[in-house]
Backbone bond lengths (Angstrom), bond angles and torsions (degrees), N, CA, C in turn:
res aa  C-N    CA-C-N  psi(-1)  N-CA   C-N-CA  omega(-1)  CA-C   N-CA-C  phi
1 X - - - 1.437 - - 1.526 106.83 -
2 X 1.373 120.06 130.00 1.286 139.67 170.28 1.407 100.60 -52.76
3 X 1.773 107.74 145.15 1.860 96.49 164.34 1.684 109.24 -79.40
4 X 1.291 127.97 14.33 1.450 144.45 -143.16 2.290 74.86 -110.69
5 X 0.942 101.13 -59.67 1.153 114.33 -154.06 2.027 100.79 -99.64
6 X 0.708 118.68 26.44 1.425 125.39 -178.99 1.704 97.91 -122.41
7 X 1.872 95.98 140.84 1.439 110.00 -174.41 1.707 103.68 -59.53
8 X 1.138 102.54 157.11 1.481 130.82 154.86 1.232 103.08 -48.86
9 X 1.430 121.20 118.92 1.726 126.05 172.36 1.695 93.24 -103.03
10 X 1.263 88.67 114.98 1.834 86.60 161.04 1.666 125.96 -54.09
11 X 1.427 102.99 124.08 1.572 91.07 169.71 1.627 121.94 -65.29
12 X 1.182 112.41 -163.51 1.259 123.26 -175.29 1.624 113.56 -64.02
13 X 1.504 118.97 143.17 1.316 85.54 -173.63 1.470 103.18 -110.16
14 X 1.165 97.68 165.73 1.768 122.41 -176.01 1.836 101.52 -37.96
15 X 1.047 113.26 153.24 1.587 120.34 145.66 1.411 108.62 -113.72
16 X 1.541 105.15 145.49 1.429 115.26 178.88 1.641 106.52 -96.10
17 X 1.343 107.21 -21.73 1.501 114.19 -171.88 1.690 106.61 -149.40
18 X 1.458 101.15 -61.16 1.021 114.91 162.71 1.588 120.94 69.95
19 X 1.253 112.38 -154.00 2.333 96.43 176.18 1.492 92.09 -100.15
20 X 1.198 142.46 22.18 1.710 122.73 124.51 1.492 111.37 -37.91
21 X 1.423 85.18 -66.94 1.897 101.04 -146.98 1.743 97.30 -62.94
22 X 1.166 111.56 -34.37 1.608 123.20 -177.55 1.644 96.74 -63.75
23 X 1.404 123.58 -46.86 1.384 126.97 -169.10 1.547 100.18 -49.38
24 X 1.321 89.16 -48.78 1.978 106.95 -141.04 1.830 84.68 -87.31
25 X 1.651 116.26 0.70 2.080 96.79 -177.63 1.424 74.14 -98.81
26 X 1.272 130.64 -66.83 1.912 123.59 -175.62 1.459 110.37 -40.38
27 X 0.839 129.10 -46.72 1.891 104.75 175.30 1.522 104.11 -81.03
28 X 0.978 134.54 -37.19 1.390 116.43 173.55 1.881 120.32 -57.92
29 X 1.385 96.79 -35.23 1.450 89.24 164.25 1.220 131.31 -72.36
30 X 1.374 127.17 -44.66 1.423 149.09 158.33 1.794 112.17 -37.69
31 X 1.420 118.49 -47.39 1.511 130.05 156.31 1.593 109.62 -62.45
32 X 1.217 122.57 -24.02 1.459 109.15 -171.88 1.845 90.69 -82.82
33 X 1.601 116.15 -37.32 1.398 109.15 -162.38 1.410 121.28 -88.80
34 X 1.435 119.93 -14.19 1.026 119.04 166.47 1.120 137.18 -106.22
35 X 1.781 111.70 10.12 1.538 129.68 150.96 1.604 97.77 -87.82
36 X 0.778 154.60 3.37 1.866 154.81 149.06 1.444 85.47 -62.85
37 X 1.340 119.49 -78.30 1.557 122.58 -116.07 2.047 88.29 -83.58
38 X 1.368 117.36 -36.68 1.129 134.18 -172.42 1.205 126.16 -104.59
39 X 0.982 115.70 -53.63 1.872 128.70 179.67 1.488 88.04 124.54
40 X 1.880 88.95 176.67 1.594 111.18 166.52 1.658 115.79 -69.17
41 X 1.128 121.46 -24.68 1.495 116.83 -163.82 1.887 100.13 -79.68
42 X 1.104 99.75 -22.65 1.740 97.99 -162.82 1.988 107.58 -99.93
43 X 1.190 85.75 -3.66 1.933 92.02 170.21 1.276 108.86 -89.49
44 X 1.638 92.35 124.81 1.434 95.96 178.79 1.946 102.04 -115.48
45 X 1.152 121.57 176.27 1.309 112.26 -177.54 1.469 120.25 -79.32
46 X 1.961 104.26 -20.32 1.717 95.25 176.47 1.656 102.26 -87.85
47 X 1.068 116.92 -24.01 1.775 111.92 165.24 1.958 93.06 -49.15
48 X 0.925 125.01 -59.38 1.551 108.78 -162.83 1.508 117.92 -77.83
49 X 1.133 104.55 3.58 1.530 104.16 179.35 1.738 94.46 -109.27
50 X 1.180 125.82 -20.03 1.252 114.71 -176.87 1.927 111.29 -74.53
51 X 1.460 84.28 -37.63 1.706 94.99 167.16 1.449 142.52 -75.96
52 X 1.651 106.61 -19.41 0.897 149.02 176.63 2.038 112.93 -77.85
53 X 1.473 91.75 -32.18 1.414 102.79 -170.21 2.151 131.06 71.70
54 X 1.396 75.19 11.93 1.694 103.57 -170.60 1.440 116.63 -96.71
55 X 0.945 133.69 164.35 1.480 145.72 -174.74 1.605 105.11 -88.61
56 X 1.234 120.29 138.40 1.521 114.18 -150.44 2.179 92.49 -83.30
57 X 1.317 97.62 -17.82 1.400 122.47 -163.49 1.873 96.05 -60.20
58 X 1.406 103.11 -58.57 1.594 121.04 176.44 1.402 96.10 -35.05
59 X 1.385 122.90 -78.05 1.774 130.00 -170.47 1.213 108.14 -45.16
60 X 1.498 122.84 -60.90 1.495 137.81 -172.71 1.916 99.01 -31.29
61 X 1.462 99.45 -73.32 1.624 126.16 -165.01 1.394 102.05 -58.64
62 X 1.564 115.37 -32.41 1.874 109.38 171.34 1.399 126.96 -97.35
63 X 1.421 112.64 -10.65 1.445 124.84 -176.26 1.397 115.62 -117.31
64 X 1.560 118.63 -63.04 1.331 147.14 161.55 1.432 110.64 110.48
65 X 1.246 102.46 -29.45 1.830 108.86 -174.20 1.607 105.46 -140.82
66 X 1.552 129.17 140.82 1.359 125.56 173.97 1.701 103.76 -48.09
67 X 1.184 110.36 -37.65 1.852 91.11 -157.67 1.721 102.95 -69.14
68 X 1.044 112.72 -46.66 1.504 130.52 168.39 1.785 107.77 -29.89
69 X 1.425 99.28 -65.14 1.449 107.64 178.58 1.642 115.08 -69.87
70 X 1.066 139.14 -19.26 1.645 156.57 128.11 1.514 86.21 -15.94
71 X 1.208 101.89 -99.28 1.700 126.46 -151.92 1.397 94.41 -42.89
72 X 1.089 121.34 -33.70 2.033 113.50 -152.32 1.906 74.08 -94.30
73 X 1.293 129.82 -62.49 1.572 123.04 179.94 1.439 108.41 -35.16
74 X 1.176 125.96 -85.48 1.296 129.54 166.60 2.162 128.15 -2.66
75 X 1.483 89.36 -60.61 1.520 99.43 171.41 1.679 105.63 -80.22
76 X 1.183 129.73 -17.31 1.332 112.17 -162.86 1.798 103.43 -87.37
77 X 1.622 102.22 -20.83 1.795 111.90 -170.88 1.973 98.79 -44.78
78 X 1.627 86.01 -52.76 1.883 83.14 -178.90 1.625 107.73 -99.31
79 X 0.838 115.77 109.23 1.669 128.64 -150.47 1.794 86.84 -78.04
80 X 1.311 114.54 129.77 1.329 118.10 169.46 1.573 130.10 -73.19
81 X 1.592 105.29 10.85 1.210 98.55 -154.72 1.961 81.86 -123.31
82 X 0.935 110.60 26.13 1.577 120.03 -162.22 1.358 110.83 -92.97
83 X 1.345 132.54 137.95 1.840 110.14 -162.63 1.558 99.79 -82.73
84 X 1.692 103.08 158.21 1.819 99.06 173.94 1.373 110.67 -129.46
85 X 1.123 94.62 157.09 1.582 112.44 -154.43 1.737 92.82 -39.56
86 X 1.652 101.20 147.02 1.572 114.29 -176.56 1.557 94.07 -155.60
87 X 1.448 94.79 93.31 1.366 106.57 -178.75 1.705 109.59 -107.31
88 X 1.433 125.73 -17.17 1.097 133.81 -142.16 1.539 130.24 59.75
89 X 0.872 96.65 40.53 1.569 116.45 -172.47 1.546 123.36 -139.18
90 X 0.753 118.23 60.57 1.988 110.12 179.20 1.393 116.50 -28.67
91 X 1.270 123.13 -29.35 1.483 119.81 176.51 1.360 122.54 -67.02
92 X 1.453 92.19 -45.64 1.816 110.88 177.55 1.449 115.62 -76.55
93 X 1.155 101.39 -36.08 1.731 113.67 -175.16 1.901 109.32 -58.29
94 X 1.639 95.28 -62.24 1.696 109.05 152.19 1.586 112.01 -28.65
95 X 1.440 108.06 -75.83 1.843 106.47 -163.28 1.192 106.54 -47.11
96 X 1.733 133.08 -56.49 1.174 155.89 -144.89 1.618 87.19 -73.79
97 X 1.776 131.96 -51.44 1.294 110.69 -145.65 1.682 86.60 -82.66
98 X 1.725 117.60 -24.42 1.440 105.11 -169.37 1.528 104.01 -76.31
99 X 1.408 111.03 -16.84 2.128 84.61 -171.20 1.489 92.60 -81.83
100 X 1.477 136.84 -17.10 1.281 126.24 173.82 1.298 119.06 -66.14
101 X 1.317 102.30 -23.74 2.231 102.47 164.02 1.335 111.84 -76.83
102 X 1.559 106.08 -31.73 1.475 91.94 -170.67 1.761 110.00 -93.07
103 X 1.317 125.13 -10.48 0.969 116.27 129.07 1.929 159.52 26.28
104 X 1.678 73.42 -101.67 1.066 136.13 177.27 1.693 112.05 -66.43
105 X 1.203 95.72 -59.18 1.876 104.10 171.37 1.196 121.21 -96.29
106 X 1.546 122.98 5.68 1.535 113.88 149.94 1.541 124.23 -72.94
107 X 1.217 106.78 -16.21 1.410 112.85 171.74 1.720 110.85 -59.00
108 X 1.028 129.96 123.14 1.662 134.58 175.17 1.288 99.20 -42.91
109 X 1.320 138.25 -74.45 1.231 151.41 -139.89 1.676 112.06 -59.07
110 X 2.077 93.55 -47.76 1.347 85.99 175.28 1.266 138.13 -122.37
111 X 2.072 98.30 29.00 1.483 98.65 141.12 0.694 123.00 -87.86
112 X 1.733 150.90 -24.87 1.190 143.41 127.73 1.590 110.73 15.35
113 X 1.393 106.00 -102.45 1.023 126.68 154.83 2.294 132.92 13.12
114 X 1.708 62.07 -65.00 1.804 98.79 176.46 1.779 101.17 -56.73
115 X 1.615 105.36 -54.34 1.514 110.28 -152.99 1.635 98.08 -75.46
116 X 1.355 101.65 -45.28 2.005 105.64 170.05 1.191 92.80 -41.40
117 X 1.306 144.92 -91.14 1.374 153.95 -142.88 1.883 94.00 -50.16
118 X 1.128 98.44 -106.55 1.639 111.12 172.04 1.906 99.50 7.95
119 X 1.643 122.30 -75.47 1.469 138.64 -174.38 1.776 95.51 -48.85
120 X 1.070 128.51 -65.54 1.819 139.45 -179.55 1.446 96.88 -48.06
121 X 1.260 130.58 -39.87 1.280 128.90 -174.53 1.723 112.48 -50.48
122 X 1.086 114.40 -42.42 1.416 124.53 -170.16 1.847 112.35 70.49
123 X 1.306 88.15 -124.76 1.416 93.42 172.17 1.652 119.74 -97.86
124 X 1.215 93.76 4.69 1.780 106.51 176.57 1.578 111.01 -93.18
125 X 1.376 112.22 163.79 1.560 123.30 155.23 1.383 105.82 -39.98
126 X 1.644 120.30 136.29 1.389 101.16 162.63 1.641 106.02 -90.59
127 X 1.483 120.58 170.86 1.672 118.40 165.04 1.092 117.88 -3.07
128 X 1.473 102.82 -67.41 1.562 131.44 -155.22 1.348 106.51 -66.44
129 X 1.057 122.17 -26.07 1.505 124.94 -165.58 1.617 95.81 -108.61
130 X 1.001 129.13 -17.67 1.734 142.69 -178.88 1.522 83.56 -71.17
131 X 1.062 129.30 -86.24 1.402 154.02 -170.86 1.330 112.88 -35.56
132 X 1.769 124.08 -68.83 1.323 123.51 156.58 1.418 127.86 -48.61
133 X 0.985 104.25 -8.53 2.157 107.38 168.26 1.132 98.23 -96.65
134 X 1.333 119.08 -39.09 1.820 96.78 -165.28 1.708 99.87 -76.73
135 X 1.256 121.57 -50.72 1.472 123.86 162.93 1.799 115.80 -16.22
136 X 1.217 102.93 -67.56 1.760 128.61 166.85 1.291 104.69 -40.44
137 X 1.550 124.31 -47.08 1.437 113.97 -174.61 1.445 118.45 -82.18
138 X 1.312 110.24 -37.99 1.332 139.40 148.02 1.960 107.05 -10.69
139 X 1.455 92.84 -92.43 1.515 103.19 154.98 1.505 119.36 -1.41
140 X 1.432 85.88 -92.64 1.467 108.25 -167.67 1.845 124.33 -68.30
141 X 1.258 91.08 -14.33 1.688 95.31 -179.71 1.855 90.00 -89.00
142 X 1.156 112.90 -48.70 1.602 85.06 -165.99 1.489 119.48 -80.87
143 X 1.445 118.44 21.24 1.172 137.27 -179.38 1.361 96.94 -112.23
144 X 1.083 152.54 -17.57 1.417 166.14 133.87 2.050 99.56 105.33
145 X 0.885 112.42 51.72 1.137 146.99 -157.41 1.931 114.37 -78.81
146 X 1.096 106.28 97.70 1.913 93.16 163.75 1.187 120.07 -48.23
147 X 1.286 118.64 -48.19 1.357 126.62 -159.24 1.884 110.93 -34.59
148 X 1.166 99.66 121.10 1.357 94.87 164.03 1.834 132.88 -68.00
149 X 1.140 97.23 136.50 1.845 103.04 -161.93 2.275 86.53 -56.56
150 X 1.617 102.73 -45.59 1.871 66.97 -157.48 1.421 103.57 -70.12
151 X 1.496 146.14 7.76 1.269 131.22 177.97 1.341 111.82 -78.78
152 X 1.370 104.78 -20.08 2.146 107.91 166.67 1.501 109.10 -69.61
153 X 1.591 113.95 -37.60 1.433 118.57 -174.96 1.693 99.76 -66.05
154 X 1.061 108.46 -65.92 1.689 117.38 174.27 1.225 102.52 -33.68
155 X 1.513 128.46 -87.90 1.208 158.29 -159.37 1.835 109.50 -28.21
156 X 2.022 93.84 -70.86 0.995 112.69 -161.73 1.258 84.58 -108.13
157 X 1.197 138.37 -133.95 1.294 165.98 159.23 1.646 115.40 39.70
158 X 1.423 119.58 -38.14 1.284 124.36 157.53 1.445 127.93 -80.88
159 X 1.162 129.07 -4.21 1.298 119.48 164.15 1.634 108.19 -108.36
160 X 1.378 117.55 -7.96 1.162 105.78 153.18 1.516 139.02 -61.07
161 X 1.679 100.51 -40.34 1.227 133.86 162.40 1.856 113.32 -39.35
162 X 1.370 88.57 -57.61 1.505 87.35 -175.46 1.396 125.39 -92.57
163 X 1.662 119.25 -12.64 1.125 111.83 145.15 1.561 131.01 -66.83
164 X 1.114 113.58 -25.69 1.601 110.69 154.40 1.228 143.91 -43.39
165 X 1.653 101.56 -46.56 1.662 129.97 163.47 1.550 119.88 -62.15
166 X 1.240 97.12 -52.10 1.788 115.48 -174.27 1.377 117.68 -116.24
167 X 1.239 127.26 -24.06 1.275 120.22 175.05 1.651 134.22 -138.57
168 X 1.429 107.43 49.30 1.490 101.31 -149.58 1.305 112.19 -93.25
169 X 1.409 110.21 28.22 1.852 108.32 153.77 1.459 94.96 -86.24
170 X 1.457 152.83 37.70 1.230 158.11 154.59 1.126 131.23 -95.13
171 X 2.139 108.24 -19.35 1.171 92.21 -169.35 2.080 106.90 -94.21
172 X 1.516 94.43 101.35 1.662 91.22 -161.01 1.827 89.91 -86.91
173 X 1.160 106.60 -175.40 1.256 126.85 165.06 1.831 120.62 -47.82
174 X 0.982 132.90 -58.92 1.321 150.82 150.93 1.519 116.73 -28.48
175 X 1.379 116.24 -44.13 1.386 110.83 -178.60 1.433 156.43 -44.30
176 X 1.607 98.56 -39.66 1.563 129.94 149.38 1.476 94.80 -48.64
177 X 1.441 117.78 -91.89 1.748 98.05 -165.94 1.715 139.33 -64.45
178 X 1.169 113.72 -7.15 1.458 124.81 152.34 1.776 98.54 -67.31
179 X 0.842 148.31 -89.80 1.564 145.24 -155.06 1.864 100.19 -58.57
180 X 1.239 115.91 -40.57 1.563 90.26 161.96 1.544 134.95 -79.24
181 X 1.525 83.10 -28.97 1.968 86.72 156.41 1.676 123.51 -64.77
182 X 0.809 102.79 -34.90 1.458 101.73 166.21 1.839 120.26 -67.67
183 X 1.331 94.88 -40.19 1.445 96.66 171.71 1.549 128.66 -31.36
184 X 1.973 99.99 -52.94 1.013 146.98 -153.85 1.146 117.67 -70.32
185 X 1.462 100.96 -47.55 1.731 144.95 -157.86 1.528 102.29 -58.20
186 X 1.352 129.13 115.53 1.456 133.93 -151.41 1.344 137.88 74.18
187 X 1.072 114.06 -14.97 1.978 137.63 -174.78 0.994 93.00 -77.81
């Protein structure tokens, strides 16, 4: 047989996710369980590859350092690419995206999570807080909105923050709409 005349061999085929995406759901789970079981200070990256079942080399080459890999875990729990409430309403749109943080951070794992991130931050924004402003502006631009973005950070977003850190038998049901009512409160 001619190579003229020989079938089409399929190449290799594509991955859609593939053992990346498998890599990157096992260390994210493995990071969710041993910031529970330990905290952020005591994860190290070959603890997460041992739990993870991964090569410590994989994490190293995508993260480089645990706190780093924290911070990027941390922002990914509330995925930025996630739709937010679009009610036609800025008031509602607000309540809806904050009870979805607060939510969100009654779960152990990913205030945990939160406080690793926040510590990796240094003297910078961490992810999470990169992410929740642009979200915030988000908000407010398609609501065509004065409101200034840091009075949502102030408003909303920092006392969520810190009831997470310091007080999170607080984050009750009610909370989202008291902190946007307050937002509100005189406008």
């Amino acid at each position: 047989m001619s190579a003229t005349s020989r079938p089409a061999t399929p190449g290799p085929a594509r991955r859609t996710g593939g053992r990346s995406a498998a890599v990157l759901a096992a260390v994210r789970s493995a990071v969710e369980d041993l910031v529970s079981e330990r905290g952020t200070a005591q994860v190290t990256i070959p603890m997460v590859a041992e739990r993870a079942g991964v090569n410590p080399t994989s994490i190293y080459r995508r993260w480089g350092d645990a706190a780093s890999m924290i911070n990027d875990l941390a922002t990914y729990r509330i995925a930025p690419d996630r739709p937010l409430p679009d009610t036609g309403d800025l008031r509602a749109d607000l309540t809806g995206w904050a009870q979805e943080l607060v939510e969100h951070f009654r779960q152990p794992a990913a205030a945990a999570l939160l406080r690793g991130g926040a510590a990796a931050a240094g003297d910078g924004d961490s992810d999470c807080l990169r992410n929740r402003r642009a979200e915030a502006t988000m908000l407010l631009d398609r609501a065509g909105s004065e409101l200034p973005v840091d009075e949502v950070i102030d408003h909303v977003i920092a006392p969520v923050v810190y009831r997470v850190l310091f007080r999170p038998w607080t984050l009750d049901d009610d909370l989202a709409t008291r902190l946007v009512d307050r937002l509100f409160a005189g406008r």
